[in-house]
C-alpha positions in Angstrom: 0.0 0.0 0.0 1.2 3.6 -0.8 0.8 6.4 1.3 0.9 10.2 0.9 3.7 12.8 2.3 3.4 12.7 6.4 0.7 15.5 7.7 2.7 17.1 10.5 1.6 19.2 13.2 4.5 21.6 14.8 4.2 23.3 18.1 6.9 26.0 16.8 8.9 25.9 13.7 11.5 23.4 13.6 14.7 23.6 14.7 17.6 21.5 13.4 20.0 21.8 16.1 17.5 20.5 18.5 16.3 17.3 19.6 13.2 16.1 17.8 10.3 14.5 19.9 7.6 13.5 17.7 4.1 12.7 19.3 2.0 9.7 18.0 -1.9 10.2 18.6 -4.1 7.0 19.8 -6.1 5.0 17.1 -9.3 6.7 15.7 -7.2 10.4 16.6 -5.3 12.7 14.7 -2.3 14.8 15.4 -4.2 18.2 16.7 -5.4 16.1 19.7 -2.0 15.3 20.8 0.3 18.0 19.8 -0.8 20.3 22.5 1.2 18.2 24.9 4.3 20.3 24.0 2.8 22.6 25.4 3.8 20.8 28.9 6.8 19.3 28.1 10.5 20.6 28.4 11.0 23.9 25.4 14.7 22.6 24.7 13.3 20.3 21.8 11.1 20.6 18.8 8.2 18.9 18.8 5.9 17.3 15.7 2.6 15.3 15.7 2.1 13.1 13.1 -1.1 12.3 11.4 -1.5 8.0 10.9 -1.6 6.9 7.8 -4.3 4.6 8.1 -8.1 6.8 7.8 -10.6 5.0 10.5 -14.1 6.6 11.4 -13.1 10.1 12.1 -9.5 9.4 12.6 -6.7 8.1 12.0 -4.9 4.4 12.6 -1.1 3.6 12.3 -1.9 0.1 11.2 -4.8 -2.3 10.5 -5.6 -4.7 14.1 -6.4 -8.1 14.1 -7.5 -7.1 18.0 -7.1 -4.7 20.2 -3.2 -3.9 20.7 -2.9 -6.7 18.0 -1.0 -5.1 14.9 -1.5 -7.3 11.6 2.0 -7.7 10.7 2.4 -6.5 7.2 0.8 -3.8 7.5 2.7 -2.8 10.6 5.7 -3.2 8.3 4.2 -1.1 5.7 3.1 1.9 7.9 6.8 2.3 9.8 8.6 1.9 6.4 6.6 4.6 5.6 7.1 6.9 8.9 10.8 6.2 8.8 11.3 7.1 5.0 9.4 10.4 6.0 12.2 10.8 9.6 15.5 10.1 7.6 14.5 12.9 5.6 13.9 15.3 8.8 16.4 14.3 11.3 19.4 12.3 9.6 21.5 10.1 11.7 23.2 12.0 14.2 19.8 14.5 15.2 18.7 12.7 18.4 15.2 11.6 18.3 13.0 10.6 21.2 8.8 9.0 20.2 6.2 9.5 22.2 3.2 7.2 21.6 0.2 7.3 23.4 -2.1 4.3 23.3 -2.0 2.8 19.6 0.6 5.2 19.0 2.6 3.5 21.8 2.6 -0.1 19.7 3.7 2.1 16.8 6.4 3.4 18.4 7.4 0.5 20.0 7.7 -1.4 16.8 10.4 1.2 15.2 12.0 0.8 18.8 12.2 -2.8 18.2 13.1 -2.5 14.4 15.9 -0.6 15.1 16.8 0.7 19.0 19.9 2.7 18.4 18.1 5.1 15.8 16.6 6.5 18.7 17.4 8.3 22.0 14.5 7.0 23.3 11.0 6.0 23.1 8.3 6.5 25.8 5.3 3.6 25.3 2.3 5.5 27.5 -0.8 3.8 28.0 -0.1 1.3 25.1 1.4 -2.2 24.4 4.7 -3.2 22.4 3.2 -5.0 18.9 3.9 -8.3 20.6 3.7 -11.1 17.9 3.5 -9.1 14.9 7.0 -10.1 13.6 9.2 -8.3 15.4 12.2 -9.6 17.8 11.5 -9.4 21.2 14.7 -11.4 22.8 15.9 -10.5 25.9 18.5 -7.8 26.0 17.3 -6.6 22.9 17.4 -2.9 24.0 20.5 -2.8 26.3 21.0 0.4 27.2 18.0 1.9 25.4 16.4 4.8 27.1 12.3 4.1 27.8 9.4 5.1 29.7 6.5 2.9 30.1 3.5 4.5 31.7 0.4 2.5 32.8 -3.2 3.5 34.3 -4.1 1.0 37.0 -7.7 1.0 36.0 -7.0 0.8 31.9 -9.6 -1.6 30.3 -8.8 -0.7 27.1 -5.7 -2.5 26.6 -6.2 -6.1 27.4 -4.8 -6.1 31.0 -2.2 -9.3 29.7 -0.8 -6.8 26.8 0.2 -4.0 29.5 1.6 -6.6 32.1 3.6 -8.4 29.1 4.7 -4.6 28.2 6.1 -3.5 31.6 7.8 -7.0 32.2 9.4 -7.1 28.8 10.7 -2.6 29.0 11.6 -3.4 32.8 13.6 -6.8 33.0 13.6 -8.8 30.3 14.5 -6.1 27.2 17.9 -4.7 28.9 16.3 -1.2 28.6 17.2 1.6 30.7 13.7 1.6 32.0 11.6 4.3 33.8 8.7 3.1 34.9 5.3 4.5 36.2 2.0 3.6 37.3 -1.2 5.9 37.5 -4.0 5.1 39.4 -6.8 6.5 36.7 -7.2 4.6 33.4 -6.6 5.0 29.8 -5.8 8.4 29.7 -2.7 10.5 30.0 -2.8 12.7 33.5 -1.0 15.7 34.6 1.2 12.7 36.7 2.1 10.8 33.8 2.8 14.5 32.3 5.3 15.6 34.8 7.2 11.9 34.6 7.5 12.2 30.5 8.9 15.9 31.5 11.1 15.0 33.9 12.2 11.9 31.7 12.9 14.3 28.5 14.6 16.3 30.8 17.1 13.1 32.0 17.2 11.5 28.3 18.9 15.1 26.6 20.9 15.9 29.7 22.1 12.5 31.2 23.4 9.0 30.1 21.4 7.1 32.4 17.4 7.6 33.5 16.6 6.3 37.2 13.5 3.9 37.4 10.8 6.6 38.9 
């Protein structure tokens, strides 16, 4: 399948010399529902939201599911070759770039995370599941020294409760990432908590080599 150039929301004009954060939106959303969060977030970076490639009711999906948190594989292959053709040509090797994905955004970015870990500074997986068995290597140790955030709601029933558990065990122990970790008591929604830890951990991942476990 062949998709169009990237739409891209900015919260300023970018800046070359800075780090690039891009924002993923959930399934069935768009980028203008999630690039406010800059807004809140350190001002050191630039910061895009990219629209999904995938139309779905009134939105937008990064891939086609065969359940919930459930990528189908090729198409999950289709849609990151697609993002990535679309972030060699913005930030080439040697720009650091951190993803943010919330909630189907989250499996997207965890899937070029898995593709390929050192292309990134980081990756933070909020409210979301890696694309577990969608063709994608998931040893242990795979991310050694990796920088990632995992965020969870204690009270998500979105996600199938297994998915999140499998996440956090796999980005906290078995993967070898540098792992910060947090837990919210609401549900599937990003709070000012979860807010302040993905500041704090921009914050760690441009200024420090290591990230302590929150």
């Amino acid at each position: 399948m062949s998709f169009g150039t990237p739409t891209v929301a900015w919260s300023a004009p970018d800046d070359p010399s800075r780090p690039l954060v891009v924002l993923l939106h959930g399934r069935g959303a768009d980028e203008a529902g999630i690039i406010g969060l800059a807004d809140h977030l350190p001002q050191g970076s630039s910061y895009a939201a990219v629209r999904a490639p995938i139309a779905e009711g009134g939105g937008y999906a990064w891939f086609a599911n065969r359940g919930i948190g459930r990528p189908v594989a090729e198409s999950l292959a289709e849609t990151t070759a697609w993002f990535r053709t679309w972030l060699d040509e913005l930030a080439p090797p040697g720009r650091q770039v951190a993803l943010v994905g919330f909630s189907g955004g989250a499996a997207f970015a965890g899937a070029l995370l898995l593709q390929d870990p050192s292309r990134l500074a980081g990756a933070a997986i909020l409210l979301g599941t890696l694309p577990f068995d969608a063709g994608l290597d998931v040893t242990p140790g795979l991310l050694a020294g990796t920088q990632v955030l995992v965020a969870q709601g204690e009270r998500d029933t979105v996600i199938p409760r297994e998915l999140l558990d499998r996440t956090w065990d796999y980005l906290t122990d078995g993967s070898g990432a540098q792992a910060r970790a947090h837990r919210d008591p609401g549900g599937h929604q990003i709070t000012g908590a979860t807010v302040a830890v993905l500041g704090s951990w921009l914050d760690g991942l441009w200024g420090t080599a290591d990230v302590a476990r929150a």
